[in-house]
C-alpha positions in Angstrom: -45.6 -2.5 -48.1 -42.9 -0.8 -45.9 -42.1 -3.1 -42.6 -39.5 -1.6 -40.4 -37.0 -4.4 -39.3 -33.9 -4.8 -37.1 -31.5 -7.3 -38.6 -28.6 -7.9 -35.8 -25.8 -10.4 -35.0 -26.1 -12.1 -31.7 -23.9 -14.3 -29.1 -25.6 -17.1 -28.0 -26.2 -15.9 -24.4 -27.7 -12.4 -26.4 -25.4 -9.8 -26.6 -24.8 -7.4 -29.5 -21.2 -6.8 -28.3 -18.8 -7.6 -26.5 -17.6 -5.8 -23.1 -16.1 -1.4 -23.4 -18.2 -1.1 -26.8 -18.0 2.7 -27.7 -17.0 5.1 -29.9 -13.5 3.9 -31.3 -14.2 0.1 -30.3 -17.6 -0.4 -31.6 -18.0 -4.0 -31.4 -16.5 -3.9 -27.8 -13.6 -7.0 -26.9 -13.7 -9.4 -28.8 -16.7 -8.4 -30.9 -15.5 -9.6 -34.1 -16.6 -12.9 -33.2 -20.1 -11.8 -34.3 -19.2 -10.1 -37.5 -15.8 -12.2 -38.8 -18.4 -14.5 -40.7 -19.8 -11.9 -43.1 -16.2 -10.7 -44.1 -15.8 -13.5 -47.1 -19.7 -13.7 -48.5 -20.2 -12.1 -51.7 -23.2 -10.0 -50.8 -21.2 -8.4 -48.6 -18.4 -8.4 -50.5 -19.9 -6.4 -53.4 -21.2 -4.0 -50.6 -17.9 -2.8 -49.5 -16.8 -2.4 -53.7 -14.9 -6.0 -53.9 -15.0 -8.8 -55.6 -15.3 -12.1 -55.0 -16.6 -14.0 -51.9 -18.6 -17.2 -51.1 -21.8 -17.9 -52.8 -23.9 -19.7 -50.1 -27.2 -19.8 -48.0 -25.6 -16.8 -45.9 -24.6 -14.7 -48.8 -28.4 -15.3 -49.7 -29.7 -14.3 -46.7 -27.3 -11.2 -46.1 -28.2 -10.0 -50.2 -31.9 -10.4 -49.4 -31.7 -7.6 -46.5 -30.1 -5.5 -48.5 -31.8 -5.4 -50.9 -35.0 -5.2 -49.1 -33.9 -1.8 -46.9 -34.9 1.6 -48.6 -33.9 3.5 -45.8 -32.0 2.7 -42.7 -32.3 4.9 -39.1 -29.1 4.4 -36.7 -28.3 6.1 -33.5 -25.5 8.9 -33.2 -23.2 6.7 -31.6 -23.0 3.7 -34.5 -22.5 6.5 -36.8 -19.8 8.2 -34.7 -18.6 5.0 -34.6 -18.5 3.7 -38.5 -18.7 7.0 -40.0 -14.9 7.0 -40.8 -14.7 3.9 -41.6 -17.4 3.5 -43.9 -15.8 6.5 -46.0 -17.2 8.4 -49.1 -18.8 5.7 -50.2 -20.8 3.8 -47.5 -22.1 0.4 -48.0 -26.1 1.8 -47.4 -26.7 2.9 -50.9 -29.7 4.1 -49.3 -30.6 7.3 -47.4 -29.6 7.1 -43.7 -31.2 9.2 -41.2 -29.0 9.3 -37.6 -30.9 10.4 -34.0 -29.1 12.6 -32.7 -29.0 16.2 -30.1 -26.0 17.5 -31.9 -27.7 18.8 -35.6 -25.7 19.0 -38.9 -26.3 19.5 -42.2 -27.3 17.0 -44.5 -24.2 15.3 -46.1 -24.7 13.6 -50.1 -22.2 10.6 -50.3 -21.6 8.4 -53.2 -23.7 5.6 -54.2 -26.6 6.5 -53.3 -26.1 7.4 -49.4 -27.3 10.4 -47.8 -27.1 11.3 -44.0 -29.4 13.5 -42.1 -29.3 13.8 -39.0 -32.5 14.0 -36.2 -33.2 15.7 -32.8 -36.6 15.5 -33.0 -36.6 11.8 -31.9 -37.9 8.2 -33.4 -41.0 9.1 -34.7 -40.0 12.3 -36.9 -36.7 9.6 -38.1 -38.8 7.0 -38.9 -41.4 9.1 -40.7 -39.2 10.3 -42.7 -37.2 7.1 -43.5 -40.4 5.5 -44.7 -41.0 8.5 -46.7 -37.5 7.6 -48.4 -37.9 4.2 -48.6 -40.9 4.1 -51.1 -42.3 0.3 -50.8 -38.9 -1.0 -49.4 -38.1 -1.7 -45.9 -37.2 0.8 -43.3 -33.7 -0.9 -40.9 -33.0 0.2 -38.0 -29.6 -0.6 -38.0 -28.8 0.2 -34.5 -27.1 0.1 -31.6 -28.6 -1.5 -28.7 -30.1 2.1 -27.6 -31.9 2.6 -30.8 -33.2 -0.9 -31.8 -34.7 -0.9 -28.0 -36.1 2.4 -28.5 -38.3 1.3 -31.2 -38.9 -1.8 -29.8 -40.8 0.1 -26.3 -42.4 2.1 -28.4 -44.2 -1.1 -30.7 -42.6 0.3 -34.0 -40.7 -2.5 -34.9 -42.4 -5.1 -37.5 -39.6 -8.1 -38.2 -36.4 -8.7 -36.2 -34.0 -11.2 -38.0 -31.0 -12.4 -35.6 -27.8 -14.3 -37.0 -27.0 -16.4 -33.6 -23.4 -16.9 -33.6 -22.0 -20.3 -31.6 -20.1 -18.2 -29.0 -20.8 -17.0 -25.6 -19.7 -13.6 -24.2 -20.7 -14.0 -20.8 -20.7 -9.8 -20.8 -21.3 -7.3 -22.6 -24.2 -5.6 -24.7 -27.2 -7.2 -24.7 -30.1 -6.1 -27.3 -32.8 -6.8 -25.0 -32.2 -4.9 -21.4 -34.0 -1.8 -20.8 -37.2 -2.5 -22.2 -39.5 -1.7 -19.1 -42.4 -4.2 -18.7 -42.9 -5.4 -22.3 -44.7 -8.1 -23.5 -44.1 -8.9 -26.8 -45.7 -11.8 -28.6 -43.4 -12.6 -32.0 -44.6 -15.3 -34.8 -41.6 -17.2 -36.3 -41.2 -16.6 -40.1 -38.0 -18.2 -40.9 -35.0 -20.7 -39.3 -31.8 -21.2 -41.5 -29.0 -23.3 -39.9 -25.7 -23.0 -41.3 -22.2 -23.5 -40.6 -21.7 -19.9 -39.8 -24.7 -19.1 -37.5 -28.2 -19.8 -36.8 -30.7 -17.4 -38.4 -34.0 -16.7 -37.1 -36.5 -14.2 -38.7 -39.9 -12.7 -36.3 -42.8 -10.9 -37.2 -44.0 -8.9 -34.5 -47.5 -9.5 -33.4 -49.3 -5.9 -33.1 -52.6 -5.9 -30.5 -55.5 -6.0 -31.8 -56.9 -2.2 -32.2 -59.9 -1.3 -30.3 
């Protein structure tokens, strides 16, 4: 069954970023504090094309996600932002569908990535992102914007958030703008490790009339 899931790194006080993230900086100041930790696991490792890399608990969690996603839908600024440096051979492997006003065509990259891009908003991305991702896992890998998008709109299935020991204080925080929202979530998962603390949610749908 296709769930569609948001798997994000998180202060402790809940931002996604640190303070002036944009284009060109997009982890804002001092945002590699949330990200540092994945640089030396294996799973992640083998996503960028090297070897190598620690075999542990979060090199277990990080492979599982990836290799649950079939399709991943971003927002125009994370790929403004990562497009370069992700090259012509991203670490998706999977097809990639970006929201966007500003159309072009699809672009085939190697190892599997494709890109298209979508001004006809969240529903037509996702559609067509669960279309690609056959019986895997639809990610919406963000930012903020997107992941709260689908979050208003009830779209979202599991949320998984590595909690990093640091505080921020300001910055960008996943859960502002979201309008009155009450979201119940049931906890599936905590992993402590050294590196973070990881906590997995299903999102409880109401019941239908």
């Amino acid at each position: 069954m296709t769930n569609v899931t948001a798997d994000l790194m998180m202060s402790l006080d809940g931002f996604i970023a640190g303070p002036n993230a944009g284009v060109g900086n997009p982890g804002g100041d001092g945002g590699e504090a949330l990200h540092a930790w994945m640089a030396e696991l294996a799973s992640w490792r083998e996503r960028q094309g090297l070897s190598g890399g620690a075999h542990n608990r979060d090199s277990e969690l990080v492979g599982e996600w990836f290799d649950a996603t079939g399709a991943v839908v971003m927002g125009r600024t994370m790929f403004d932002s990562g497009e370069k440096y992700w090259g012509d051979n991203p670490p998706f492997r999977t097809p990639v569908f970006i929201l966007t006003h500003r159309p072009r065509p699809v672009e085939v990259k190697q190892g599997g990535t494709t890109y298209t891009f979508v001004t006809d908003g969240i529903h037509s991305a996702l559609d067509q992102a669960r279309a690609a991702a056959g019986t895997r896992n639809v990610d919406i890998a963000g930012g903020a914007a997107t992941v709260q998008q689908f979050l208003r709109a009830g779209l979202l299935d599991e949320l998984q958030l590595h909690v990093l020991p640091v505080l921020f204080g300001e910055g960008l925080r996943l859960f502002d703008h979201l309008g009155v929202l009450h979201q119940e979530l049931e906890p599936l998962r905590v992993v402590r490790t050294p590196n973070a603390t990881h906590l997995k949610y299903r999102l409880v749908k109401p019941p239908t009339a």
